[in-house]
C-alpha positions, 0 to 999 in steps of 0.5 A: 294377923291384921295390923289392928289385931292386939295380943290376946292378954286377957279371955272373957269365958262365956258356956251355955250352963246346961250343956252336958258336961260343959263344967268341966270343959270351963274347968279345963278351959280356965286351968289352961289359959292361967297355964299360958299366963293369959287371964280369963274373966267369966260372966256370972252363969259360967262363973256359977259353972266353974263354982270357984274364986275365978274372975267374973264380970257382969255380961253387959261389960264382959266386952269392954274388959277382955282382948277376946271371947271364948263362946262355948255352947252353939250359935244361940249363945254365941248370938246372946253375947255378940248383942253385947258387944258395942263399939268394941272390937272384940274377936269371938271364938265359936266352940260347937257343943253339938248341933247345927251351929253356923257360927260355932265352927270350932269343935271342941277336939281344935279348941287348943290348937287353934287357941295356941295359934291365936296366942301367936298373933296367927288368926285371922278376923271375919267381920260380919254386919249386925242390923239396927232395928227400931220399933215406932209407935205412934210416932215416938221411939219404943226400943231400939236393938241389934241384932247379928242374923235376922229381924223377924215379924211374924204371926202367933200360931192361931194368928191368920195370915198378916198384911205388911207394907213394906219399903225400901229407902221409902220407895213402896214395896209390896204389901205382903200377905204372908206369915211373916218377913224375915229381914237377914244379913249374910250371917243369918242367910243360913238361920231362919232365911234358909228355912223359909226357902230365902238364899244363902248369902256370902258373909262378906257381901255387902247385902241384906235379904227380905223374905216373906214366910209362908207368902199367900202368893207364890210370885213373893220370892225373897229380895236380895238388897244393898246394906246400906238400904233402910227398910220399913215395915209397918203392920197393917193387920187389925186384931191379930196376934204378931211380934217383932222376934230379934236373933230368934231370942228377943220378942215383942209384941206388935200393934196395928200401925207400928213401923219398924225401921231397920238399917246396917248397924254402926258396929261388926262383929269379929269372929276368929275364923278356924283355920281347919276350915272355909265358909264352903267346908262348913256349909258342907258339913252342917248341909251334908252337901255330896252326902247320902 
């Protein structure tokens, strides 16, 4: 544990409510953390979950209330509540309910044993860069959000291929012709990046990775930058369909001449690494990297 690190007194709880089986988990969860006279708090959908007296707190102020968060669902919950957390140097604890989940490392079956070495002050903290993305129009700000994986503009379904004028640090680009640009921290290299054939980045890079989906020319490849570079995209298309998509669950819809303006965000965000594994040991499990 770093010096920074405080002791775990009190846990936010925070489960994906249509998990199967996900009521008892809380239950057993909660009974078990009173059991070690650590206190837990629950956002309102869990608290609905666990249906008793438990302590719960709206989701916006969870963060600023608990030394630590338990997610238990899979990467898009545990990218719901990172969008929560501010200023705060919140530790969040992944529990993969099934599925891919990057983030979730932690199953349910090393649940306990890793709490037990948390309790101990014996964890370590990955700190992962978030992405402000802002939405001009016209000149004036529309809406500002954070994001932990990526920023997304990209074309409806029947939308024909888009036109995006892209800069660096207001140095021009490209204009690219393509489906859409995914603009990924190292955290999200292994989201929608990876999909669209975009590299995977080290967490702990100091990196950001542009990459066009679906490019109208096969010599627009992804572009590794610097972290601290300031991109903007402006949408140059007239009469189609395109949205701003942020962490793949906020969208927006976009107007011809809208810029979006992104740049490192002022806070991290602090996952508890499992001690049962490394950032390869899990790209090997979710890739099946050596397996037929």
């Amino acid at each position: 544990m770093d010096d920074q690190q405080k002791e775990i007194k009190r846990v936010g709880i925070v489960a994906k409510p249509h998990k199967e089986g996900v009521k008892a988990m809380v239950k057993d969860l909660f009974d078990w953390l009173s059991s070690q006279g650590v206190e837990a708090m629950l956002n309102p959908k869990t608290a609905q979950l666990f249906g008793a007296s438990a302590a719960q707190t709206a989701d916006e102020e969870l963060p600023g209330q608990v030394d630590m968060i338990i997610v238990l669902g899979g990467d898009g919950t545990l990218l719901s509540v990172a969008r929560l957390i501010k200023e705060e140097k919140i530790p969040l604890l992944g529990v993969n309910l099934g599925g891919l989940g990057f983030l979730t490392e932690v199953s349910l079956s090393e649940l306990y044993p890793t709490l037990k070495r948390i309790f101990k002050n014996d964890y370590s903290l990955d700190p992962r860069i978030t992405l402000s993305s802002t939405l001009y129009r016209e000149g004036k700000r529309i809406v500002r959000h954070t994001v932990l994986n990526d920023v997304v503009i990209n074309k409806s379904a029947l939308a024909r291929i888009i036109d995006l004028e892209v800069l660096v640090d207001r140095q021009f680009v490209a204009l690219f012709k393509a489906d859409g640009l995914i603009i990924s921290t190292p955290t999200g290299s292994t989201a929608y990046n990876l999909a669209a054939g975009g590299p995977i980045i080290f967490p702990n890079m100091n990196a950001l990775v542009l990459t066009p989906i679906c490019p109208h020319s096969l010599s627009n490849r992804a572009i590794v930058i610097p972290d601290n570079a300031e991109v903007e995209i402006i949408l140059k298309t007239q009469n189609e369909d395109v949205f701003l998509t942020l962490d793949g669950q906020v969208g927006l819809a976009l107007q011809p001449e809208d810029r979006v303006v992104i740049k490192r965000g002022k806070n991290k965000i602090y996952l508890i690494q499992s001690p049962q594994k490394n950032y390869f040991a899990v790209l090997r499990d979710k890739l099946l990297w050596g397996k037929r």
